[in-house]
C-alpha positions as CSV (number, residue, x, y, z in Angstrom):
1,X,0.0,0.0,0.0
2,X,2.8,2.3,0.5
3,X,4.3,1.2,-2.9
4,X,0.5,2.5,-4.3
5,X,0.7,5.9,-2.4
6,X,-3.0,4.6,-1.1
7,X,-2.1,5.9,2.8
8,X,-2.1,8.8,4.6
9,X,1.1,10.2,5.8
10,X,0.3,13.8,6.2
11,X,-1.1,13.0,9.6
12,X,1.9,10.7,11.3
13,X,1.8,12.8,14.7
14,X,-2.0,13.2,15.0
15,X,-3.2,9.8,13.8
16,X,-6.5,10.2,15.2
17,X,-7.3,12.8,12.4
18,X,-5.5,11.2,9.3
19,X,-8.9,9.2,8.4
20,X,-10.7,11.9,7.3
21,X,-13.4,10.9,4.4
22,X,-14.5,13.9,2.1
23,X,-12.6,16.5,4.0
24,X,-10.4,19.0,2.0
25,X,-7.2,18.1,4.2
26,X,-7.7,13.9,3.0
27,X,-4.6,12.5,1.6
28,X,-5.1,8.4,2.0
29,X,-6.4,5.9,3.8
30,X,-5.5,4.5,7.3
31,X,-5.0,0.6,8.0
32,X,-7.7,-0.4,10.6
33,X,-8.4,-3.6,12.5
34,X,-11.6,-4.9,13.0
35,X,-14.3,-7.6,12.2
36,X,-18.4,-7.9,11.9
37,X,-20.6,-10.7,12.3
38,X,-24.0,-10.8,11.1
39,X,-26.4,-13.4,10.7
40,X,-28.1,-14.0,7.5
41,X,-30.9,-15.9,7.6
42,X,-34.4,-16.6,5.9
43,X,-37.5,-14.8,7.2
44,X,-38.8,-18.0,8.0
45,X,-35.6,-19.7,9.9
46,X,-36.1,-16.4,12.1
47,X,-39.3,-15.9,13.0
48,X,-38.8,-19.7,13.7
49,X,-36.8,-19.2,16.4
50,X,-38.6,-15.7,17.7
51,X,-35.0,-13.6,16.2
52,X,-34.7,-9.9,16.6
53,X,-34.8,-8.6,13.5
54,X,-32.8,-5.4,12.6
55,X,-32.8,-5.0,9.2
56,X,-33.7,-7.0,6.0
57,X,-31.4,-7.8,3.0
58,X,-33.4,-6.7,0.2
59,X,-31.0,-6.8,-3.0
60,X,-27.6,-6.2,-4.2
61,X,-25.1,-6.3,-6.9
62,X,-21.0,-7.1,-7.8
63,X,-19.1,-5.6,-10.3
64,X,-15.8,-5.7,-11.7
65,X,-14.8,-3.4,-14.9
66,X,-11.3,-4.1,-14.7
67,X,-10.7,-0.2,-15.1
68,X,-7.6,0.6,-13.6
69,X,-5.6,-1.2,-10.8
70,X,-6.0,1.4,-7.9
71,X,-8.1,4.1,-9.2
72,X,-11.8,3.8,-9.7
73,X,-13.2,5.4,-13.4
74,X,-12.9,9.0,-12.8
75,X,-16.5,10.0,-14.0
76,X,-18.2,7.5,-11.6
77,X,-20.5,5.8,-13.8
78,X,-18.9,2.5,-13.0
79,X,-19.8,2.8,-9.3
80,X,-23.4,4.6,-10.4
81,X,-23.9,1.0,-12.4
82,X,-23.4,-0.9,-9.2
83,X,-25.6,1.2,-7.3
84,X,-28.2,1.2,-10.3
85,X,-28.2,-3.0,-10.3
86,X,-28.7,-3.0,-6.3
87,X,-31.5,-1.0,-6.2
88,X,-33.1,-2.7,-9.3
89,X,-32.7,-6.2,-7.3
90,X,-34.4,-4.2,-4.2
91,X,-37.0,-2.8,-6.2
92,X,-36.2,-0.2,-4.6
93,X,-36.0,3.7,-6.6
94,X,-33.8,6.2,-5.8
95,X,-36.6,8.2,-4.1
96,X,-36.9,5.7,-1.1
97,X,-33.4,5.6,0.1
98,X,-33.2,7.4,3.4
99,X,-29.2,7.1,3.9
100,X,-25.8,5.8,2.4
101,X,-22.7,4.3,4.0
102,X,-20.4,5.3,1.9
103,X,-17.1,3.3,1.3
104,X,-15.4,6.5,1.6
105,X,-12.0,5.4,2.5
106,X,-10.1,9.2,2.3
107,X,-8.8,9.0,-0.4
108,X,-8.2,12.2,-2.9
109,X,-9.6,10.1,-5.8
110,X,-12.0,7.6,-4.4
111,X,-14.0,9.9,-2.1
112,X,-14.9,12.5,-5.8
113,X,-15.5,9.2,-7.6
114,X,-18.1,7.7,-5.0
115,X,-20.0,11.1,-4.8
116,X,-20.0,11.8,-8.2
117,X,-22.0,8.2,-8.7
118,X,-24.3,9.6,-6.1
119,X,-25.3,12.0,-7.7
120,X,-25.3,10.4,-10.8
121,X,-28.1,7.9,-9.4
122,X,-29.8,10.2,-7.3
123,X,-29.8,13.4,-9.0
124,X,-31.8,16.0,-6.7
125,X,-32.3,13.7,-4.1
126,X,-28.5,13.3,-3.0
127,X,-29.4,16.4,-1.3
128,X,-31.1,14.9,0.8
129,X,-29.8,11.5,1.7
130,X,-28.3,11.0,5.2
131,X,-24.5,10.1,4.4
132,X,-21.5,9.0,6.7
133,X,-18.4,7.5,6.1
134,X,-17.7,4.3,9.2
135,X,-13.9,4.4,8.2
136,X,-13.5,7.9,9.8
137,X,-13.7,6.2,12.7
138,X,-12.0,2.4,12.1
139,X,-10.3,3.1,9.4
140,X,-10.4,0.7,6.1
141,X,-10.5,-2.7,8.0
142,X,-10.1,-4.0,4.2
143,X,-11.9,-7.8,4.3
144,X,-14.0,-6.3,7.4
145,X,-14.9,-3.3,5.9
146,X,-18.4,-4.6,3.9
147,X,-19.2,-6.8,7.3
148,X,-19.1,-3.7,9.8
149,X,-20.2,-1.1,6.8
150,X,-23.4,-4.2,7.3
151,X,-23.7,-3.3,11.2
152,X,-23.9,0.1,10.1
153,X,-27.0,0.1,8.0
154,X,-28.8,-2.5,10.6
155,X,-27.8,-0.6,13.1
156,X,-29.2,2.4,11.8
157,X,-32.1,0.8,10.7
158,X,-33.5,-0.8,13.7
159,X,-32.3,2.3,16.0
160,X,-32.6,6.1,14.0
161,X,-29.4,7.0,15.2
162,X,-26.3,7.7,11.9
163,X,-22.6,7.8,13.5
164,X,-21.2,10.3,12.9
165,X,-18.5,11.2,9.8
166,X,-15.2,12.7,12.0
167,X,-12.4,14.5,11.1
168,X,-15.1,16.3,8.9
169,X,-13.8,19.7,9.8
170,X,-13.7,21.3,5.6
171,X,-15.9,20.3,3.3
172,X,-14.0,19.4,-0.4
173,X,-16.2,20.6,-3.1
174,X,-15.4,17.9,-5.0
175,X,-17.2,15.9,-2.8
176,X,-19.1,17.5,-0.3
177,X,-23.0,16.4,0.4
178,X,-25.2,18.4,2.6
179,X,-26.2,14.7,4.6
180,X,-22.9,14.6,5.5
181,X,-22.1,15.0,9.0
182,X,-19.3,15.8,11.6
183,X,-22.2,15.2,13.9
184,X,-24.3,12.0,15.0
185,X,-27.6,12.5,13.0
186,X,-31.0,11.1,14.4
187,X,-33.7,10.5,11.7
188,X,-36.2,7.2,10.9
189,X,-34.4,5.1,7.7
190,X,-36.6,2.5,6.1
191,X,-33.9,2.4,3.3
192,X,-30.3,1.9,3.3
193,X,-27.2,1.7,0.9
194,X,-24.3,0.5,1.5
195,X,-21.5,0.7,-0.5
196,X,-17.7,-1.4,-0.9
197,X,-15.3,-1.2,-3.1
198,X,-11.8,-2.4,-3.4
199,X,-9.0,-2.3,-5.5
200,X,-9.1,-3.5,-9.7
201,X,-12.6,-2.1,-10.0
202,X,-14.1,-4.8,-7.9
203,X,-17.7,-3.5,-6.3
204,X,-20.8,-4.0,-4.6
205,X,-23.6,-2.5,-3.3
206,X,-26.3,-3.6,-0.6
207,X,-29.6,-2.5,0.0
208,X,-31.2,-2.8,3.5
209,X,-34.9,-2.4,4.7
210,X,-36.6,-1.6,7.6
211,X,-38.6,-5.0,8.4
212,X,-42.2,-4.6,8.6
């Protein structure tokens, strides 16, 4: 990762503020250690044995273009395709999507890329959508990032209560979104995205539902 010029550095003496996702001052990603555990089950299998239910899987998609090795397709429309196929498997629109975890790992690139398939899917209504970024706080846990970005959404889901995005002291223009949030946000989500990508163009998309 050093070899790729993928982490931060400018931050060495005040680690605690080097992962700092869509802020101006963002120059890489910080290594993080972590894992989620979630269990997947049928609506059946859980009402079987009287489960708490926090959230429901309701679609998804995986792509790989093969772009580049490292950087994601600058204009976003191969991320906006992911997003586009997840929803369609939801059946869910744009409209009904009350918030995003983004994959937002802090990087100059990746961070303008993810927001510019935002808006590329959700035109007005990105203005709108509750946004945070979980690696501010972690870091990019790499093969644990989609598990605990997962605990994010259900979390959010079952509770009302969005974590808040740190380190989010100056907005970058590039890829600034009014939902986005220094601040823990409290608000009712029936809909959520989540979003992981990873190096070689390789992404997916999730999209969770309030269970009714």
């Amino acid at each position: 990762f050093c070899s790729l010029r993928v982490l931060s550095t400018g931050f060495n003496d005040r680690p605690a503020r080097a992962s700092r996702p869509f802020d101006r001052a963002r120059d890489g990603f910080v290594m993080g250690e972590g894992a989620g555990a979630l269990i997947l089950e049928s609506l059946a299998h859980a009402k079987k044995r009287r489960a708490r239910i926090y959230a429901e899987v309701a679609g998804y998609a995986a792509t790989s273009e093969a772009y580049h090795m490292v950087i994601p397709r600058e204009d976003g429309e191969e991320v906006a395709t992911t997003i586009r196929l997840a929803l369609k498997d939801a059946a869910v629109t744009p409209a009904q999507v009350d918030y995003i975890n983004a994959h937002a790992t802090s990087t100059p690139i990746g961070d303008v890329v993810e927001v510019k398939a935002i808006r590329r899917v959700f035109k007005a209504r990105a203005e709108k959508i509750a946004v945070n970024a979980t690696k501010s706080l972690v870091g990019h846990t790499l093969g644990a990032a989609g598990a605990i970005g997962a605990l994010a959404c259900s979390l959010a889901i079952e509770t009302g209560q969005l974590h808040p995005t740190i380190n989010y002291e100056e907005p970058d223009p590039a890829c600034a979104l009014p939902g986005i949030s220094a601040d823990a946000q409290e608000r009712p989500i029936k809909v959520a995205l989540l979003n992981a990508f990873g190096f070689g163009s390789n992404n997916a998309a999730v999209v969770f539902k309030k269970y009714a």
